[in-house]
C-alpha positions as CSV (number, residue, x, y, z in Angstrom):
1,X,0.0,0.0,0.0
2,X,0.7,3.4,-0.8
3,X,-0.3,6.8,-0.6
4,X,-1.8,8.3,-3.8
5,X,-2.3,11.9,-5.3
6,X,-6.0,12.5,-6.9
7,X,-8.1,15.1,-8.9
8,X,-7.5,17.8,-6.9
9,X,-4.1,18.2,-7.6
10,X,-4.6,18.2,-11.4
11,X,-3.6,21.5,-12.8
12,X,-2.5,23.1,-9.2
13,X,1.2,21.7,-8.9
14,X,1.6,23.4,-5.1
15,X,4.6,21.1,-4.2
16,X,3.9,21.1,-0.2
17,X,3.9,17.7,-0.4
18,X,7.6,17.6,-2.3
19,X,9.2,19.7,0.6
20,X,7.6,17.4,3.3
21,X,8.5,13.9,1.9
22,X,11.4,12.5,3.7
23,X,12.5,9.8,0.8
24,X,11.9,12.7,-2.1
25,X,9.4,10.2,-3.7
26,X,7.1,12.6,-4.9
27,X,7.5,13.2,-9.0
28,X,6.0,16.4,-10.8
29,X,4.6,15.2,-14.0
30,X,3.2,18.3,-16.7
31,X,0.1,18.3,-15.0
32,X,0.0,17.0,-11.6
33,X,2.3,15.0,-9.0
34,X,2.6,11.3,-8.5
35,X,3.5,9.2,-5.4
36,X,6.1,6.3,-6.6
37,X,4.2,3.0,-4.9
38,X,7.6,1.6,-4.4
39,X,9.6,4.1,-3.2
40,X,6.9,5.6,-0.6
41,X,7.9,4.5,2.7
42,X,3.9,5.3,3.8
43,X,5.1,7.5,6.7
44,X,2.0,10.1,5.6
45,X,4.2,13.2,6.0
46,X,2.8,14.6,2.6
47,X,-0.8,14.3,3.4
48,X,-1.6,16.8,5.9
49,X,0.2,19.5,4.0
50,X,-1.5,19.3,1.1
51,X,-3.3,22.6,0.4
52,X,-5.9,20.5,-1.7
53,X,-6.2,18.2,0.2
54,X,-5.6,15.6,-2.8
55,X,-3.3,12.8,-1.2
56,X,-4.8,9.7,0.6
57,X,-3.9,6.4,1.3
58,X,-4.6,4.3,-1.0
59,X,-7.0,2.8,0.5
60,X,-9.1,5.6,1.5
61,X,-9.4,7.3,-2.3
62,X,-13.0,8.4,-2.7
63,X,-14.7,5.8,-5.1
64,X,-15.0,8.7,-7.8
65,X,-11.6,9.0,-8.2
66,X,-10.7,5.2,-7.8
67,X,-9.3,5.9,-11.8
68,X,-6.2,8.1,-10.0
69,X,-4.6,4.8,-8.0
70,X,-4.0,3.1,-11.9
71,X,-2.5,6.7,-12.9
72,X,0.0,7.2,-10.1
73,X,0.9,4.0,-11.1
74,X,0.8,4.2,-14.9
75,X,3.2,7.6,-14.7
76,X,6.1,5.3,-13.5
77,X,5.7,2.7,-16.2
78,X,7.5,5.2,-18.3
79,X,10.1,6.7,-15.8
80,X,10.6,4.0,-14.5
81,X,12.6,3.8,-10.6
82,X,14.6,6.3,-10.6
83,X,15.2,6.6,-7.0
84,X,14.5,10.5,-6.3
85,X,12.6,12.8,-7.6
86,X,14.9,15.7,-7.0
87,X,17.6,14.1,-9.7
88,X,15.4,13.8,-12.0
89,X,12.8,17.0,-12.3
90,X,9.7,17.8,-14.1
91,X,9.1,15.4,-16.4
92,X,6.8,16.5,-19.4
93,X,4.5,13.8,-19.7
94,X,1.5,12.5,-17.6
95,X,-0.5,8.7,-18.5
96,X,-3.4,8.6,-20.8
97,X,-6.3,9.8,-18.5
98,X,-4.7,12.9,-17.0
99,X,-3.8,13.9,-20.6
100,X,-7.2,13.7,-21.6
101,X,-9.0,15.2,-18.8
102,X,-10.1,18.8,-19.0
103,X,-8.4,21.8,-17.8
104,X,-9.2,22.3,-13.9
105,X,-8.8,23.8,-10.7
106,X,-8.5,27.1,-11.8
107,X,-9.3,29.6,-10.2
């Protein structure tokens, strides 16, 4: 289990979460952030920080946004395990379904 980064993060990019994570697990894709299931040691320090209030464990997703636990995952088939997210920046791609989805949270 893992934690996992949903809708409300799509399009808002805050980074909180980045400065809190103790294992720098957290990646930034183009248009939201992803948790790396393997590298998250599922201490929680990201989720109370999050201005959104978009990261929950992964577990606890709301049903409606079930679709975001497949994309967290689905962002790493690409990268990869890098082993940090500092080293290896914004990477300007996101999976399938965050592509598609409609520009949001703005305000």
């Amino acid at each position: 289990m893992t934690y996992v980064i949903a809708e409300p993060c799509v399009d808002v990019l805050d980074k909180a979460c980045i400065e809190e994570c103790p294992v720098d697990c957290i990646y930034e894709g183009e248009r939201m952030l992803y948790i790396h299931p393997d590298e998250c040691v599922d201490c929680g320090a990201c989720e109370p920080v999050c201005p959104v209030e978009a990261i929950f464990y992964e577990d606890d997703v709301p049903d409606e946004w079930d679709a975001y636990v497949a994309a967290n995952v689905d962002f790493f088939d690409e990268l990869g395990s890098p082993g940090g997210a500092a080293k290896v920046g914004q990477k300007p791609f996101d999976p399938p379904f965050i592509k598609e989805l409609p520009p949001m949270n703005e305000e």
